[in-house]
C-alpha atoms as one frame of an Amber mdcrd trajectory, in Angstrom:
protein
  -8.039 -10.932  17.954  -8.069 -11.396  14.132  -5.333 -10.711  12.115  -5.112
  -8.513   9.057  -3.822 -10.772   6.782  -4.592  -9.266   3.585  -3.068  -5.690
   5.276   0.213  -7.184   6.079   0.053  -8.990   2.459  -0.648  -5.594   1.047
   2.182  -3.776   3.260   4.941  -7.318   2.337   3.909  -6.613  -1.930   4.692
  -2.725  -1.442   7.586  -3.116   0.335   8.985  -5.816  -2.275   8.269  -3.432
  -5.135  10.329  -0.843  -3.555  13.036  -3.268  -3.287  12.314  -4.461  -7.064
  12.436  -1.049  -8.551  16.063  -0.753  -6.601  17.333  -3.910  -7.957  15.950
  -3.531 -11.388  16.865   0.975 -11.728  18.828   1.560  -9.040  16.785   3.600
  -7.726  17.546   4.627  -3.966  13.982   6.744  -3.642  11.723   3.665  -5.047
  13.226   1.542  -2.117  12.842   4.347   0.623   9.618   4.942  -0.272   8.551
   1.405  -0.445   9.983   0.671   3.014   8.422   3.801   4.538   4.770   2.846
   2.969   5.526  -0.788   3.183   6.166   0.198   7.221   3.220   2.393   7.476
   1.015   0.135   5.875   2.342  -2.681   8.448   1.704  -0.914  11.580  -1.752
   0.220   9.861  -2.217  -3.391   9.178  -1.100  -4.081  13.518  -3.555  -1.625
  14.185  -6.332  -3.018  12.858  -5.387  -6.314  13.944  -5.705  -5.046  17.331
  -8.832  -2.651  17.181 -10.544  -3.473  13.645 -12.583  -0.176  13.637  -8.874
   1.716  13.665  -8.190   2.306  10.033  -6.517   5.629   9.601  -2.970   4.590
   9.051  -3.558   1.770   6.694  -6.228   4.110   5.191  -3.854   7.440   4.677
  -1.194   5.197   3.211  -3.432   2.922   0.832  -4.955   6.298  -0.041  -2.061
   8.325  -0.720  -0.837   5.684  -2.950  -3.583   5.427  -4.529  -3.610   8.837
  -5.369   0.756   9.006  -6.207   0.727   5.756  -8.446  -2.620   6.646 -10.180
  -0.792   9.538 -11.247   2.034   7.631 -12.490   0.196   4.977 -14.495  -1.711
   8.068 -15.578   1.760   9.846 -16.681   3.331   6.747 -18.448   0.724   4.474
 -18.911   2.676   1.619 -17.264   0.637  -0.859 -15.846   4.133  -2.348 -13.628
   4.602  -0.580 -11.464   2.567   2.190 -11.474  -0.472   0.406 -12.435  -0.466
  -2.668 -10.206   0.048  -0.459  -7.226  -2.471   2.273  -8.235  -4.945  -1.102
  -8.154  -3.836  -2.655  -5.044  -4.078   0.620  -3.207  -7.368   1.122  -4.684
  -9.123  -2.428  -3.503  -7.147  -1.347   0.008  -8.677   1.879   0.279 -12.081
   0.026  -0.751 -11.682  -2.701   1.664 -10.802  -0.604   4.727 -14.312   1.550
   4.069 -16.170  -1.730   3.817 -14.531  -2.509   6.867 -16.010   0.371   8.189
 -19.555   0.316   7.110 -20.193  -3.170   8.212
């Protein structure tokens, strides 16, 4: 059994900029949602570790915030923390389909 480091890296950096963007704005829904994907992307990351062909929840919640802080970055032009997520989730989602294929 092999474990997902870089998942559980990826799920520890979302999680922290959830926590960040409380710290630094205050802001209540930046540290909900970066527990609830940091979480998700966690067990995804268990998953994985367990059965390395089972990608859907690390791949829904790389995906979806790929697709949320894209849109951000896109909106403000940020590159923290919009941008460095939009990236991270990107190479996720790109990782987990090489994962895949091979």
């Amino acid at each position: 059994m092999a474990i997902d480091w870089l998942g559980f890296g990826y799920a520890a950096a979302i999680a922290l900029g959830g926590f960040m963007g409380y710290k630094r704005k205050a802001s209540v829904m930046s540290l909900i949602a970066g527990l609830f994907f940091g979480g998700l992307s966690a067990y995804g990351a268990y998953n994985i570790s367990n059965d390395p062909s089972d990608i859907k929840v690390s791949l829904l919640a790389s995906g979806l915030l790929t697709v949320v802080m894209g849109m951000r970055f896109r909106k403000s032009g940020k590159l923290l923390p919009a941008g460095i997520m939009a990236g991270l989730s990107l190479l996720m989602v790109l990782r987990l389909i090489l994962l895949i294929i091979m």
